[in-house]
C-alpha positions as CSV (number, residue, x, y, z in Angstrom):
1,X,0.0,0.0,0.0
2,X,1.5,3.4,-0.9
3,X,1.2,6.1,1.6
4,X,1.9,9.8,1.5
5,X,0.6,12.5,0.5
6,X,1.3,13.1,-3.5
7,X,-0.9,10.9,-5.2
8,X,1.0,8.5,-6.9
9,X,3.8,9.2,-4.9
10,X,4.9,8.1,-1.1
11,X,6.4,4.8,0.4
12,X,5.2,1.4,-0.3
13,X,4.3,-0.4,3.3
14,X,3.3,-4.1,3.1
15,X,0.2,-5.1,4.8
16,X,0.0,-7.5,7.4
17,X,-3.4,-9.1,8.6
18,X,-3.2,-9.0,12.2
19,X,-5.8,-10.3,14.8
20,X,-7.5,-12.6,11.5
21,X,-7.8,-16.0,13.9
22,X,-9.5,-13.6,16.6
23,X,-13.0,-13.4,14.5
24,X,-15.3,-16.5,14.6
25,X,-15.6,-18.0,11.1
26,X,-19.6,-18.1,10.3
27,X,-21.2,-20.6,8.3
28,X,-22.8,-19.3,5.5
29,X,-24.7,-21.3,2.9
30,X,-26.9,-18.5,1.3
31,X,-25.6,-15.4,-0.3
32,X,-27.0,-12.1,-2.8
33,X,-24.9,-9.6,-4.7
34,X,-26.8,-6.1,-5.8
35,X,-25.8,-2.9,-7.5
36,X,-26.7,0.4,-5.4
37,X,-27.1,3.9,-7.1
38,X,-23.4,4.5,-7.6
39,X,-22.4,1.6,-9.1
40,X,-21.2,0.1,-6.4
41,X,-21.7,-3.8,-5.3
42,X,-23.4,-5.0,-2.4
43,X,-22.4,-8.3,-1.4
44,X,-24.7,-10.1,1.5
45,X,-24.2,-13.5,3.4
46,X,-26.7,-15.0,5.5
47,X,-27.5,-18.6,6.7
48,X,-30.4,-20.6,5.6
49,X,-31.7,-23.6,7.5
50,X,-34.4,-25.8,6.0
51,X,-37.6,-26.1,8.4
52,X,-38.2,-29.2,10.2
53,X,-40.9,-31.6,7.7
54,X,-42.0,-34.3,9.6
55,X,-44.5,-37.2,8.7
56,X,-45.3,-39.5,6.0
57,X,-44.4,-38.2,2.1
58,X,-47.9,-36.3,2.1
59,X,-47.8,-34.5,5.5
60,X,-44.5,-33.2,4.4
61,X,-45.7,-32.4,1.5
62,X,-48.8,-30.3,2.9
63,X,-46.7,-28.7,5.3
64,X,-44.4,-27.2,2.5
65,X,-47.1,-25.7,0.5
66,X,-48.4,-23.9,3.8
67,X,-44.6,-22.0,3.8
68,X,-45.0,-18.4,2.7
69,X,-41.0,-18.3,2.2
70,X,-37.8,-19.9,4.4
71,X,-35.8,-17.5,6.0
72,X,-32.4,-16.2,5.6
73,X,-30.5,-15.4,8.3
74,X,-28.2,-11.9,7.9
75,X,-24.6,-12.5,8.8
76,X,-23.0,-9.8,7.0
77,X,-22.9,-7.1,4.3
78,X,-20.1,-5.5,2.5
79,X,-20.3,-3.0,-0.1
80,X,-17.4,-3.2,-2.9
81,X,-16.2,-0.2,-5.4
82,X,-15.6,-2.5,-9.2
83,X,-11.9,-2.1,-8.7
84,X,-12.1,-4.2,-5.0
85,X,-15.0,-6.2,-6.9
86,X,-12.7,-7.5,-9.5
87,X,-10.1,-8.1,-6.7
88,X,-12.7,-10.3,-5.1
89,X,-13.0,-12.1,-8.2
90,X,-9.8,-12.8,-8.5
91,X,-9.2,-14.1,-5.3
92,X,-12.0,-16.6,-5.2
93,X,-11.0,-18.0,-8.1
94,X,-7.3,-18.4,-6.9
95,X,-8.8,-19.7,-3.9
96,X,-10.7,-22.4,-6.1
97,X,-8.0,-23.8,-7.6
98,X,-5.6,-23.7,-4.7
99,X,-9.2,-26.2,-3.6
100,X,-9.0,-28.2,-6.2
101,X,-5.4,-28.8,-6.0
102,X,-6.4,-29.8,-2.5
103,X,-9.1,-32.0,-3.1
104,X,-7.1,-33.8,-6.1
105,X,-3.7,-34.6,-3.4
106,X,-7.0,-35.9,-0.8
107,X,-8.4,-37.9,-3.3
108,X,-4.7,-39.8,-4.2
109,X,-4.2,-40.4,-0.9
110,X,-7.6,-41.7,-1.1
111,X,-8.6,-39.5,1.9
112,X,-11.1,-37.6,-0.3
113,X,-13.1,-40.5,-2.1
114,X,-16.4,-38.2,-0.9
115,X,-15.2,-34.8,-2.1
C-alpha cells in the first residue's frame, strides 16, 4: 500500500493481517450480490436452515405448500467499489483452484473419495 501525501507518490508499506484468527468463522450457505445507485456492489451473506418436515411423504408435503418463504439469516454485508470487486473475483477464483489442488492430493491419498 503506498502512503503519503502526493498521489502516486509516497512509500510502499506491506500489509499485514493481524488479529484474523481472533473473528469466529460463520457458516454461510446463502448469499446475494446487488448494485446500489453508484455503481457500487453490495455483497450479502446469510445462513439458511431448511424447516423441520416431519411425517409421512404427504404430511411433508402439505406442510411445505403452507410455507409463505424460508428465512435467511443476515450474517454480514459489504459494499465493494468495481476495482475491490474484481479483486474479489480474482481471489475466489485463486482460492478455487488452490481447492481443487487440494481435493485432487485428498483424493490420491484416497482420503477424499467423498469430495
Amino acid at each position: 500500500m503506498a502512503i503519503g501525501a502526493n498521489p502516486g507518490g509516497g512509500v510502499q508499506v506491506p500489509l499485514t493481517w493481524v488479529g484474523t484468527e481472533e473473528i469466529p468463522i460463520q457458516f454461510i450457505n446463502s448469499f446475494i450480490g446487488q448494485v446500489d445507485e453508484r455503481g457500487d456492489v453490495i455483497v450479502s451473506f446469510g445462513q439458511t436452515t431448511p424447516p423441520a418436515l416431519i411425517g409421512t411423504p404427504e404430511e411433508v408435503m402439505a406442510q411445505a405448500k403452507r410455507l409463505a418463504y424460508v428465512p435467511v439469516r443476515p450474517v454480514a454485508r459489504f459494499t465493494l467499489s468495481r476495482p475491490r470487486l474484481l479483486e474479489l473475483v480474482e481471489m475466489l477464483q485463486k482460492t478455487l483452484e488452490i481447492q481443487q489442488g487440494m481435493r485432487e492430493v485428498l483424493r490420491q491419498s484416497g482420503m477424499g473419495d467423498k469430495l
